[in-house]
C-alpha positions, 0 to 999 in steps of 0.5 A: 512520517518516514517508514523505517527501510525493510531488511530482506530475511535471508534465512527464509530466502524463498517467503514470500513479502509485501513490498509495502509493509514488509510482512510475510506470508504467513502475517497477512491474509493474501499477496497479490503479485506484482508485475515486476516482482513486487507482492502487495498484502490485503492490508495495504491494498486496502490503504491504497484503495482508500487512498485512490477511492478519496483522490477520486471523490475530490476529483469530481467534487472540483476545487472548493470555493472558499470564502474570502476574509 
């Protein structure tokens, strides 16, 4: 599913939004600061968690072994 481009807000040039979702300060609980100027909200954080945390169980589960037809 292609997510739609996020416009920048410059009325409030100074607020402060996620890179991923494009939600601002004031419509997630916390920001956390990137390196290289980017912010990640607590919701997409959690998603990415989900997402690493679910790679990581099949990394150690290993290939599959399937049967053949």
């Amino acid at each position: 599913m292609a997510l739609p481009a996020l416009a920048l807000d410059v009325a409030a040039p100074n607020t402060l939004c996620c890179s991923m979702c494009g939600k601002d300060s004031e419509h997630v609980r916390y920001l956390m600061a990137g390196a290289a100027g980017g912010h990640l909200c607590d919701a997409c954080t959690v998603a990415a968690m989900k997402i690493v945390l679910g790679q990581r169980v099949k990394d150690l589960l290993g290939p599959t072994v399937t049967a053949s037809r």
